[in-house]
N, C-alpha and C positions, 0 to 999 in steps of 0.2 A: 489587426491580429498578427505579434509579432510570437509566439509562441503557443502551442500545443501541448496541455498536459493529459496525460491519460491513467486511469488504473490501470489495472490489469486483467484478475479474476473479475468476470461478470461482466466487463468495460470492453478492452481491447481484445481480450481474448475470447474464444467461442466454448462451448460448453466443454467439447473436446482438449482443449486448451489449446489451439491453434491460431496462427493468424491467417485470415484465406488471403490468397495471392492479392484482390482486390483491394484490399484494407491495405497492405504492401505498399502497392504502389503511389498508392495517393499519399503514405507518407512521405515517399520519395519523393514526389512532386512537390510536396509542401516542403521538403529542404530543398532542392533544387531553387524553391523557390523563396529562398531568403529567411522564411519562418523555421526558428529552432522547434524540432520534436522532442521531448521528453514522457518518461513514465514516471509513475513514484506509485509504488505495492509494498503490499505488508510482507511482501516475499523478501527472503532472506538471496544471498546473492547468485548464491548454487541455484536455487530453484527459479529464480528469474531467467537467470543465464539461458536456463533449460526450454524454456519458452520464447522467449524472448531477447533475440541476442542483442549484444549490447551496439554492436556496430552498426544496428537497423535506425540508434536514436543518435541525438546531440546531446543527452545528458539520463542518466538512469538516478532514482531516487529508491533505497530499498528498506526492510526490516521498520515500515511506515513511518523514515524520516529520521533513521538515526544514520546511515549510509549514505552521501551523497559521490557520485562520479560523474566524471567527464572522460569518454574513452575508459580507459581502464587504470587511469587515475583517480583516485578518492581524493574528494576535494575538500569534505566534511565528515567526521566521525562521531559520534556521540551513544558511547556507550553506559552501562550499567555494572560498576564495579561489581566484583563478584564479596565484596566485605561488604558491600551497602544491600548485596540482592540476598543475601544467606540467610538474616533470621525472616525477611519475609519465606523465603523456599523451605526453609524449614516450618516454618507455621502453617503453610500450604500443608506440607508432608505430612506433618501429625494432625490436620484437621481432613485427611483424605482426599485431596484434591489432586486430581490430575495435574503435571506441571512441566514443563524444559523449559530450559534456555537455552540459548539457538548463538554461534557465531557463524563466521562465513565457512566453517570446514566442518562442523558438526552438530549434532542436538543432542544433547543431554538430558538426561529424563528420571523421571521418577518411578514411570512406570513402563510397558510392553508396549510397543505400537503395535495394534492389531486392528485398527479400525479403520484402516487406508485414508489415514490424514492424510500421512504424505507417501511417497512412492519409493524417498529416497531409506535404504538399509542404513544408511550411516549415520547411525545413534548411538547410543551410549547410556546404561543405565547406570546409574552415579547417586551416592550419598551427597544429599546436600550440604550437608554440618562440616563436609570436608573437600566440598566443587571447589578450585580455584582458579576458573578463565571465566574473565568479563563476558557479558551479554550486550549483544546486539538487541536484545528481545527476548521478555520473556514471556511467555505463550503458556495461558490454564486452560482445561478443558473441564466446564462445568455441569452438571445434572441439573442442578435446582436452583432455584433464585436466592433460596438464601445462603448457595455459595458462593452468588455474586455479591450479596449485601456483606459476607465473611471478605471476601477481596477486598474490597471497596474501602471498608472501616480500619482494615490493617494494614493498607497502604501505605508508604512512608509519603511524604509531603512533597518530595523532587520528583516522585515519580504519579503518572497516568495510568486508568485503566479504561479500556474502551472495547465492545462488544464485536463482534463479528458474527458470522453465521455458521448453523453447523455446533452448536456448543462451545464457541469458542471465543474466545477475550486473549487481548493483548495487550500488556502490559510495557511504557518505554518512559525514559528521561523526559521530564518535562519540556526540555529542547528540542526533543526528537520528532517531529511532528513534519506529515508531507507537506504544509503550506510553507513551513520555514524549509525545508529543504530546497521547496520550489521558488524561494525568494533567494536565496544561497543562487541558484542557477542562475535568474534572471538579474541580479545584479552583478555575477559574471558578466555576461550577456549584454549589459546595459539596456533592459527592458522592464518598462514599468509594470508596476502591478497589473492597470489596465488593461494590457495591451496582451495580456495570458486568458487562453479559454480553456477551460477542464473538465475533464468528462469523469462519470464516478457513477455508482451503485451504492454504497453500501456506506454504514454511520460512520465510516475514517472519512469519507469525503466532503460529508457535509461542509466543514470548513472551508475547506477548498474552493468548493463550487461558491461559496457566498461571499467572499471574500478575493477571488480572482475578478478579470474584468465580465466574462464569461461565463456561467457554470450551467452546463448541459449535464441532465441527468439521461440516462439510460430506463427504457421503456421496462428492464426488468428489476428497475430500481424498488428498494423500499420504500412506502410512503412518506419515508421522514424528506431522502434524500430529490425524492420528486418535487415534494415542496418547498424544498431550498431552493433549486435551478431556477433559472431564467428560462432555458427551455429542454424540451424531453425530444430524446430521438430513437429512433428506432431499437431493440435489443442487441444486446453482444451478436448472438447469433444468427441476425439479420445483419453486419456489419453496421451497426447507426453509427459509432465514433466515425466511420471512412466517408459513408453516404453526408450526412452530417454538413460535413469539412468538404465535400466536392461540390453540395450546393451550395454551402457558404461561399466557399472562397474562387470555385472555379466554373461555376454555372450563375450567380448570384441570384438563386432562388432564395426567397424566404421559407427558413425553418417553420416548424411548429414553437410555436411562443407558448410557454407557461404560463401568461398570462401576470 
């Protein structure tokens, strides 16, 4: 295990959004102890930061894989021209769909936040037909499933859509994806695929977890993401990612096995 990756929401972090001191320190011990720490969340960079500061890991992965850093260097960017995102945001608009795109300094939108998605005031309500700064991510908030099947069908071909919780879908560049972000790090790094274990909840992780050497799902995972893992450990809010990682690697207990 030469590598540690983690989400965020639901994963590393506790309901509250916090990391307890415990989880802390075992990350430290695991750099201390030669293994690189990284995250990679759907979170854009402000609201990472805001949780999770950057100086706690060896590499932060953001906006699910279109952002990568080292320190507060960007080592990889991959965004969504704002001439390739407009008649999709426009088609959103006139078929009634919630919508922003999000860079690292603001979210732009279609409509009012009033629904405490997010915490941050710094938005922007904007016509789409005449946005002009690229997306890191673009973010729909849907009601019904046939405004997901309307997403889905209208998509342009370079770009993904994929569901989150809460009403909510994310839209990014087919490149953009945490597992390449996290191969971007580890071949920095000079670390094989194998040799990464990742912790996740929710359907952006699937990939991850089944395709690293390791994928540990979280007890408060969805069903999908439990049956991808290798193994399941305790919830965010029980610290399972720290507990986890302390009997893994520094008590050499065996985990619970997925089976």
């Amino acid at each position: 295990m030469k590598m540690i990756v983690v989400d965020l929401d639901g994963t590393l972090l506790r309901s509250d959004e916090t990391i307890s001191e415990y989880t802390k320190d075992i990350l430290k011990r695991c750099r201390e102890n030669g293994i690189k720490v990284a995250y990679a969340t759907g979170r854009g960079e402000r609201s990472a930061r805001s949780v999770a500061p950057f100086e706690y890991f060896d590499g932060v992965i953001t906006q699910g894989g279109a952002v990568v850093y080292v320190g507060e260097n960007i080592i990889s960017k991959c965004v969504i021209s704002h001439e390739a995102a407009r008649p999709l945001l426009m088609l959103l608009d006139a078929h009634g769909i919630n919508a922003m795109t999000e860079d690292n300094k603001m979210y732009y939108t279609n409509f009012k936040i009033t629904n405490g998605w997010t915490s941050s005031a710094n938005y922007r309500i904007v016509d789409f037909a005449t946005h002009n700064i690229d997306a890191e991510k673009i973010n729909i908030f849907y009601n019904t499933p046939e405004e997901i099947t309307f997403v889905k069908k209208n998509l342009p071909d370079d770009l993904y859509f994929i569901l989150a919780r809460g009403g909510h879908g994310m839209i990014m560049q087919k490149d953009a994806t945490k597992l390449k972000g996290i191969m971007k790090l580890a071949e920095l790094w000079n670390i094989d695929q194998k040799d990464i274990v990742s912790f996740g909840d929710d359907e952006i992780d699937i990939e991850v977890l089944t395709k690293t050497g390791i994928g540990v799902a979280m007890e408060n995972a969805i069903p999908q993401v439990k049956a991808s893992a290798n193994f399941i450990c305790l919830s965010n809010d029980e610290d399972g990612v720290a507990r986890w990682v302390e009997e893994q690697i520094f008590n050499d207990h065996k985990p619970r096995n997925n089976g």
